[in-house]
N, C-alpha and C positions, 0 to 999 in steps of 0.2 A: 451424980449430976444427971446419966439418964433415967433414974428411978423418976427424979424432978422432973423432969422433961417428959417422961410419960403419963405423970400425973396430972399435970398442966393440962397434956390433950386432951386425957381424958376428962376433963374437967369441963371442956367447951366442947364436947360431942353429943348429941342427947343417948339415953339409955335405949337396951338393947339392941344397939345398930351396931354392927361389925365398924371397924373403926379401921381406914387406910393404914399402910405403913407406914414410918417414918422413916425418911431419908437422914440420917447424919450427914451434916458437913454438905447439903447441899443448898446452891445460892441463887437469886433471883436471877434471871435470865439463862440458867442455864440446863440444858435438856437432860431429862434422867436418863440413865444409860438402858440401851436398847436392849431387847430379848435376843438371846441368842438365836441365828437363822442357820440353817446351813451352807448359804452363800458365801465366798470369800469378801470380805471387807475390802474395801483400797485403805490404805495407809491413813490419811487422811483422819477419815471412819475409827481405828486402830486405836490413833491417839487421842480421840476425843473419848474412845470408851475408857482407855486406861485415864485420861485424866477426871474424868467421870467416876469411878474407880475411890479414888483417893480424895476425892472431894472437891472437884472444881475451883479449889483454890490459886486462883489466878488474878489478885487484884492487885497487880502489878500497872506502873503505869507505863502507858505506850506510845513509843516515839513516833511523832507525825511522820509521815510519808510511808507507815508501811503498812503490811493488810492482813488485817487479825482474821482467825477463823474463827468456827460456832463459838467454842471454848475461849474465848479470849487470847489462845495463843499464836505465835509468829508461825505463819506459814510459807514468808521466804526472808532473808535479811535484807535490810534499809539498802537501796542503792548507792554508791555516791555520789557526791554533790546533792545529798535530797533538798528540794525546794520547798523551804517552809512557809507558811501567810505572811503578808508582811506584818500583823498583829505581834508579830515574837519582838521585832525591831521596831521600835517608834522613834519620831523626830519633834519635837516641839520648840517652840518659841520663849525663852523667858529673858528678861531682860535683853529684850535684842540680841541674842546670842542663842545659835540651835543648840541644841538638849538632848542626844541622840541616847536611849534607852534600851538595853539589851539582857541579855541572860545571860552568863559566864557556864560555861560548859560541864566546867570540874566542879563547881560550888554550887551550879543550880541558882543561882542569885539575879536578881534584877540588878545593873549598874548604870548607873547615867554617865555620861560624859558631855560635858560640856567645852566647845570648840568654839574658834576664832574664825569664822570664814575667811578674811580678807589675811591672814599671819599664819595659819595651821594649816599643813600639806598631810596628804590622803597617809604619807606614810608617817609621820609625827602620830595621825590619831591610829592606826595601827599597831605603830610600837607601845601607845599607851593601853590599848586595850590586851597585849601580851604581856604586858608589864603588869596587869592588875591582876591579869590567867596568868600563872606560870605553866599551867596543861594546854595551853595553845599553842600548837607547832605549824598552823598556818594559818595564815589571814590575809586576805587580798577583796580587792574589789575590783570588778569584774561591771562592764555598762551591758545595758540589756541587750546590744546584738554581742554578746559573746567576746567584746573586747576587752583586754582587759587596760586597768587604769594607773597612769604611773605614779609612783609614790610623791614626785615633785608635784603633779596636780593641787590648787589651792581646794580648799573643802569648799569654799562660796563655789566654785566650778563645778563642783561635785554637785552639791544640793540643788543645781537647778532641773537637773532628771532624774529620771527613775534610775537605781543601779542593783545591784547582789553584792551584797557582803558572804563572804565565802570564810566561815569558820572551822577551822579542820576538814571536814569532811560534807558539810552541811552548809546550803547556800540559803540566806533570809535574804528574801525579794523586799526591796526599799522603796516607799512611794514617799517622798519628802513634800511638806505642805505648802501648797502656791503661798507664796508671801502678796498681802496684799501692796499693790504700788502705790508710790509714794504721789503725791498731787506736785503740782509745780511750785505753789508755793512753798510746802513743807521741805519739799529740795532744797529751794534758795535757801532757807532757815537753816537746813544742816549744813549746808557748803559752806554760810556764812559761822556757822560754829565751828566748824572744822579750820578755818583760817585763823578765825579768834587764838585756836588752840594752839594752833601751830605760832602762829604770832607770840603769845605766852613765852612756850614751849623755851624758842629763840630768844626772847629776851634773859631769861632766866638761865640759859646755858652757852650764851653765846661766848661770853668771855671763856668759860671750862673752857668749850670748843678750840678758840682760839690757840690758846695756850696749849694745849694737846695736839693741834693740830702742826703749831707754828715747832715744836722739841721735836715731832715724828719727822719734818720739810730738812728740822739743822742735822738729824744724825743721818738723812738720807744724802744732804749733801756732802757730811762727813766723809759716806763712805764712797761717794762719786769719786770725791777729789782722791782720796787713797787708792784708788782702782787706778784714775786717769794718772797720776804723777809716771808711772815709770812709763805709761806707753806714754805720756805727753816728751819724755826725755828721748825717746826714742823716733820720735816724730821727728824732733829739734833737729835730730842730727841727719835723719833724711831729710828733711826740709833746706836744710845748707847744701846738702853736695847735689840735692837735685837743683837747684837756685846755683849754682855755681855753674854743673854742667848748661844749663840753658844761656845763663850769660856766655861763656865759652863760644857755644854756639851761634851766642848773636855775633858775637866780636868774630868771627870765622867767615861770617856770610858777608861783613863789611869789607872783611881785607878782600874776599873773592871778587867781591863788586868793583873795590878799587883796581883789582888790579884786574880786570875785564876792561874796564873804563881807560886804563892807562896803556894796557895793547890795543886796545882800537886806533888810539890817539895817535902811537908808536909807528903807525902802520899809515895809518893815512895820511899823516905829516911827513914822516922820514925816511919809509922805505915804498910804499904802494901811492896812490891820488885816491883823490876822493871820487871819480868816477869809477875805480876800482873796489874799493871797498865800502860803498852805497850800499850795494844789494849783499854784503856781507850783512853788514849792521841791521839790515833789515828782517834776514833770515836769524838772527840774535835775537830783535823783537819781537819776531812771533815764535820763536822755541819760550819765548819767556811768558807770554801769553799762552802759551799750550802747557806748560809747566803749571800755573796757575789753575787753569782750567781744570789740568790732574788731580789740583789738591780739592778742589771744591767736588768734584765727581767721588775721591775718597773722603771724607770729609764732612760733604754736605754742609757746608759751610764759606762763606767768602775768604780768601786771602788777607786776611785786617790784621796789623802786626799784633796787635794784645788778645786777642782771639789766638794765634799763631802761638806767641809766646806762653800761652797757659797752657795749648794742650802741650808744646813739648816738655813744660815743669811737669804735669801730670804722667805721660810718658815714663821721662826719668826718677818720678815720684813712685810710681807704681813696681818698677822694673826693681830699685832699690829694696822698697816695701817686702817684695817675694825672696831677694837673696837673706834679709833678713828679721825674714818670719814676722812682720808685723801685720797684724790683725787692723786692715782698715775699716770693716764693719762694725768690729767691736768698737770699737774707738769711735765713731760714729755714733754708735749705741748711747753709749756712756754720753757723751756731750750732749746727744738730745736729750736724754734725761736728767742729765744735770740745766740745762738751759728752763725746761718745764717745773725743773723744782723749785729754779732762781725766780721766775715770772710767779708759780702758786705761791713761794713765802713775801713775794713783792705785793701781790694781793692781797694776804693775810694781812699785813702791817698795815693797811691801808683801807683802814673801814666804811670810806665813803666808797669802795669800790668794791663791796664784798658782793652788791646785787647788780654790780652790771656786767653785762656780757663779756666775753675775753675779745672782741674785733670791736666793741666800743669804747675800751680801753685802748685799747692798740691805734685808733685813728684817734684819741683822744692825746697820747704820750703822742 
């Protein structure tokens, strides 16, 4: 082969002319190796003559962000995070839906993915882009002051700025393309389709709906009432003896009365006059009037007997409750949610009121 190779040259030299040497193995752009000086090299220098040397074969190809020497080779390693053009990353428009276009790292490959603006979160399209790499051991996006972006973010939120996609170790700078705006008319037209749709949608699944809706309301109430039955029996029997103690109470305050009422009487009739025991009865009526006044000072509320009489049922309801561990919150709990489940399957059953509001219902019952 070089016998061929030399015959070639000399073949397109004209005769009698000393004819250059030939370089084996040596490639366009690259500088023949210097004469020896007696100056010390720097390093640099060093490796360009040994790669010179062996034939400047170096058509390797090389990663953006970092800076070749004479020879085509690495002179320091890629930083991290290197910032690549956003040309690696592209974003496009097809059918109404972006088209975001990348390189996969381990494969070398161009892959497109196609995303839901208004349904697909930042970290859906992440996991699907590791999911296509299994050589991806990180992927984040990153907005361009340095924040970074959370995976719940909707991608339509994403795509209205510039961001970095940060792939293992290498960041592609993203410019997504201004969408042009929609006119006022073509809005109406899509709002007006979107109802259409939606309207469909409803007709077509509202009975499923129903029916699935109305089994999930019966086994929730199922399990209300299984919860409520034993603290409801437990209630029952606080509920009587604090209802007992209160009556008690009332019937106590009556006899007191009566028999205040019947020594007065005893006294000013049969043993004392009524010029005597005047300013008795009177100092009686205002200890009773100061009495009262005490309960509204602690209280905050009037003397009104059915006012009176509930908080001391409450009182004796509570006091009971504590000696025997009933849970009045829970219980609480339970009824309101069973009360909300009985009103949404009342609703349910009742189609002429499935699109009106729950207070237009409520002043309407």
């Amino acid at each position: 082969m070089l016998a061929g190779l030399g015959r070639a040259v000399r073949s397109g030299w004209p005769p009698g002319k000393r004819q250059p040497p030939v370089l084996l193995g040596r490639r366009e752009g690259c500088p023949p190796p210097a004469a020896p000086q007696p100056a010390q090299c720097s390093q640099s220098e060093k490796l360009c003559k040994r790669k010179a040397r062996v034939g400047c074969n170096f058509a390797k190809p090389v990663r953006l962000g970092t800076h070749t020497g004479a020879c085509g080779g690495l002179e320091g390693a890629a930083p991290p995070n290197t910032l690549v053009p956003s040309d690696e990353v592209t974003i496009n428009y097809r059918h109404g839906l972006p088209v975001i276009t990348l390189t996969l790292p381990t494969r070398s490959e161009r892959c497109r993915f196609t995303v839901k603006p208004m349904l697909t979160t930042v970290g859906a399209f992440l996991q699907g882009v590791q999911r296509e790499d299994k050589g991806i051991e990180r992927a984040e996006v990153f907005a361009t002051d340095g924040s970074k972006v959370s995976d719940a973010t909707l991608m339509e939120v994403l795509l209205m700025n510039d961001f970095k996609l940060i792939i293992n170790n290498t960041a592609y700078s993203v410019s997504p393309p201004v969408k042009d705006k929609l006119s006022s008319e073509h809005a109406t037209e899509m709002e007006d389709i979107k109802s259409l749709v939606h309207r469909l949608f409803v007709a077509l699944h509202l009975e499923e709906h129903q029916i699935r809706k109305e089994r999930e309301l019966l086994q929730k109430l199922d399990h209300l009432k299984e919860e409520l039955l034993p603290l409801e029996q437990v209630k029952a029997r606080i509920t009587d003896s604090a209802d007992a103690k209160t009556s008690r109470l009332l019937w106590v305050g009556l006899a007191l009365m009566s028999t205040q009422g019947g020594a007065l009487a005893w006294l000013t009739w049969w043993v004392y006059s009524w010029d005597i025991m005047e300013p008795v009865t009177y100092f009686v009526t205002y200890g009773s009037a100061m009495a009262f006044y005490a309960y509204f000072v602690l209280t905050k509320r009037d003397y009104i007997y059915p006012d009176a009489t509930d908080r001391q049922f409450l009182h004796y309801f509570y006091q009971k409750s504590k000696k025997q561990h009933f849970n009045v919150e829970r219980y609480n709990k339970l009824k309101e949610d069973l009360a909300e489940a009985e009103e949404s399957l009342k609703r349910l059953r009742q189609p002429l009121h499935l699109r009106l509001p729950i207070q237009e219902i409520s002043d309407k019952d």
